[in-house]
C-alpha positions, 0 to 999 in steps of 0.5 A: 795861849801857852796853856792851849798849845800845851794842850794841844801838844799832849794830844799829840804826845798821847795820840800819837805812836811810832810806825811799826809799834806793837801797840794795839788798833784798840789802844791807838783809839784810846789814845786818840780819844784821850788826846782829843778830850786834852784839846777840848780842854784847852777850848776854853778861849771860845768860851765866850761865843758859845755863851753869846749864842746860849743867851741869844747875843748874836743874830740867828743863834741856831744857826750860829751853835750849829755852825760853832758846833760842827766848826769844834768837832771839825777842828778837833778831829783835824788837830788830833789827826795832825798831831797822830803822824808825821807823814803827809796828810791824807786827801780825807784830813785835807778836805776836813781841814778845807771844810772847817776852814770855810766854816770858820771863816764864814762864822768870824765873817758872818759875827765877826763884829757881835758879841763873842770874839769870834774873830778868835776862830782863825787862830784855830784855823792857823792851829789845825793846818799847822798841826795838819802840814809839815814844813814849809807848807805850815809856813804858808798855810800860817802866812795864808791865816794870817792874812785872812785875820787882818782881812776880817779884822778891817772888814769889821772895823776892828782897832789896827792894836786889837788886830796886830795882837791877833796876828801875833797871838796867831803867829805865836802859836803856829810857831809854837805848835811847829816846835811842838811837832818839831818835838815830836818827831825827833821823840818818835824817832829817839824811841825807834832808835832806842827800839832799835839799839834794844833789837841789836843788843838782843842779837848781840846777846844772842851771837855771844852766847853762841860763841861761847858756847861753842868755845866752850863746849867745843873744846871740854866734849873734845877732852871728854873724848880725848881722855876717854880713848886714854881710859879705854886704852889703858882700863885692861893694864893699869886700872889705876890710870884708867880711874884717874882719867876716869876722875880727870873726865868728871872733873872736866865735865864739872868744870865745862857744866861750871863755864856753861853756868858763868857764860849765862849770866856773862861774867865768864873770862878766861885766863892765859895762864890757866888754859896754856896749862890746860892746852898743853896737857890735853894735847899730851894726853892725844900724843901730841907733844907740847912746846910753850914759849912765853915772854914775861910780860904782864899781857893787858886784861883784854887781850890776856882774856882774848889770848885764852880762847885763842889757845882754847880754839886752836888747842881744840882743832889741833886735837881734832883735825890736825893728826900732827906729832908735835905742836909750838904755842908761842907768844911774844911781845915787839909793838904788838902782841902775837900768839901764834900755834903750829903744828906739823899735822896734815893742814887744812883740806884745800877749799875748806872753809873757817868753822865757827870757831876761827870766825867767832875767835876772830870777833872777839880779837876785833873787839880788842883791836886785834886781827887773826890769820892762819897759814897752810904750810905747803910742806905739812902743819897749820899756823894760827897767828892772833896779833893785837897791838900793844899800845892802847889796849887795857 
């Protein structure tokens, strides 16, 4: 019994396809077929009917092979049917499944009592409706065979042991082909989830190649500029410092060709230290007066990595947008860490909306537990604000 339903459970398995998958109608239909030859297999158990009708044990066995016949391809067809989905089964299975229900039980009434235990059909019947219906009209449909294999038991005069290990055995593997199905959907649905999860993992990918790329980009091409009206204002009285600049311009286009480069493959982290520096020459290269106040705090890996594309982005829109005259980076340490930068250029234009940049700068403060804000001061200048708390953060 337990070599049956395993049969019958890899018909399923190799049948059945969650919905929306990509697989092909010609693969589905390979499927099916392979799942049906795995329940034939486990016909085995009317082995000895078909041999009663193939020696002539039984009355008018003509009759009897073609009612066996058409009973299996019927029972096949129906089982396979109801191990390939989970939704609720359509009018055509249903009347199959009515069709070779009264085949079944005419055959076990008709030769019930003649050589070839043909009583053995209604487990086939309990088997196809259980297959067929989900919970809990498998409970009935199980309940309903159950009864009718007493029923045909006593008809024929069968000994009340042989009937109860009928109906047991029958019990049995509707319970077990429940647990089969049980199983199966929970593995369809453990594939969609999988499905999906790889789905937000590309788009995840996705978002964060854009937002490095724009960080990254944003602010080494903003350099570029910033150097390159340095080389054009001082090319005619000091050829040596526009060839420095000039130099300072390749090695900037190296490193954000670099930057590009590590942000591919993902291993690209950004140091505090290193863009503070960075920041506060780029912004006196555009005239703007740098002030740097840091704490001596060790900041966490974390939020060191995180601080550093806030200095980047906000340097880069200082540089860019605000004409100021003068800029403050300043981090400090209480229960929280702060970065904050200001400037005392025009602010921002009313009803201007956050660029790429502050809302991707914003993402990666939440992925540390952090927040970002920015204020328009009324009297002229811009105020970024990164907080992250300094408790539970590595």
């Amino acid at each position: 019994m337990s070599r049956f339903l395993d049969g019958l459970s890899r018909a399923g398995a190799t049948s059945s396809h969650p919905a929306g998958s990509a697989t092909s109608g010609a693969a589905r239909r390979r499927g099916q077929r392979r799942g049906a030859l795995f329940a034939a297999l486990w016909l085995w158990p009317m082995a000895p009917a078909i041999h009663a009708v193939l020696v002539g044990q039984v009355a008018a066995p003509l009759a009897a092979g073609v009612g066996l016949a058409a009973f299996i391809t019927l029972y096949l067809f129906v089982v396979v049917q109801g191990f390939s989905t989970t939704n609720q089964p359509s009018l055509r299975n249903q009347g199959l499944l009515a069709l070779v229900t009264v085949l079944g039980v005419a055959l076990a009434a008709a030769y019930g009592g003649q050589p070839g235990g043909w009583l053995g059909l209604v487990l086939y019947l309990a088997a196809a409706g259980v297959a067929l219906y989900a919970l809990p009209v498998a409970y009935l449909w199980l309940g309903a065979m159950v009864a009718v294999q007493v029923a045909l038991g006593m008809l024929h005069g069968e000994p009340g042991r042989e009937i109860g290990e009928s109906v047991f055995n029958t019990i049995m593997a509707g319970a077990l082909i429940m647990v089969v199905r049980r199983m199966m959907r929970l593995i369809r649905e453990l594939s969609a989830t999988r499905e999906e999860l790889a789905r937000a993992a590309v788009e995840s990918e996705r978002l964060r190649f854009a937002r490095d790329l724009h960080d990254l980009l944003g602010h080494s091409l903003s350099l570029i500029v910033v150097k390159a009206e340095v080389v054009r204002r001082t090319a005619g009285r000091d050829a040596d410092a526009a060839a420095r600049e000039a130099g300072e311009i390749e090695q900037i286009g190296r490193t954000a060709l670099a930057e590009v480069r590590q942000a591919v493959t993902g291993y690209r982290a950004r140091a505090f230290a290193a863009e503070l520096a960075t920041a506060g020459a780029a912004l006196a290269d555009a005239g703007i007066e740098p002030t740097v106040r840091t704490t001596a705090d060790p900041l966490p890996t974390a939020v060191d990595d995180a601080f550093a594309w806030a200095v980047r982005e906000a340097a880069t829109n200082v540089i860019r947008h605000s004409g100021a005259t003068s800029c403050v980076i300043a981090l400090s340490r209480t229960d929280h860490w702060q970065l904050e930068v200001r400037d005392d250029g025009r602010g921002v234009p009313a009803r201007a909306s956050p660029g790429n940049g502050l809302r991707g700068l914003a993402e990666r403060l939440a992925l540390v537990g952090g927040t970002l804000s920015t204020v328009d001061l009324s009297g002229g200048g811009f105020v970024l604000r990164a907080v992250v708390p300094a408790g539970g953060v590595a």
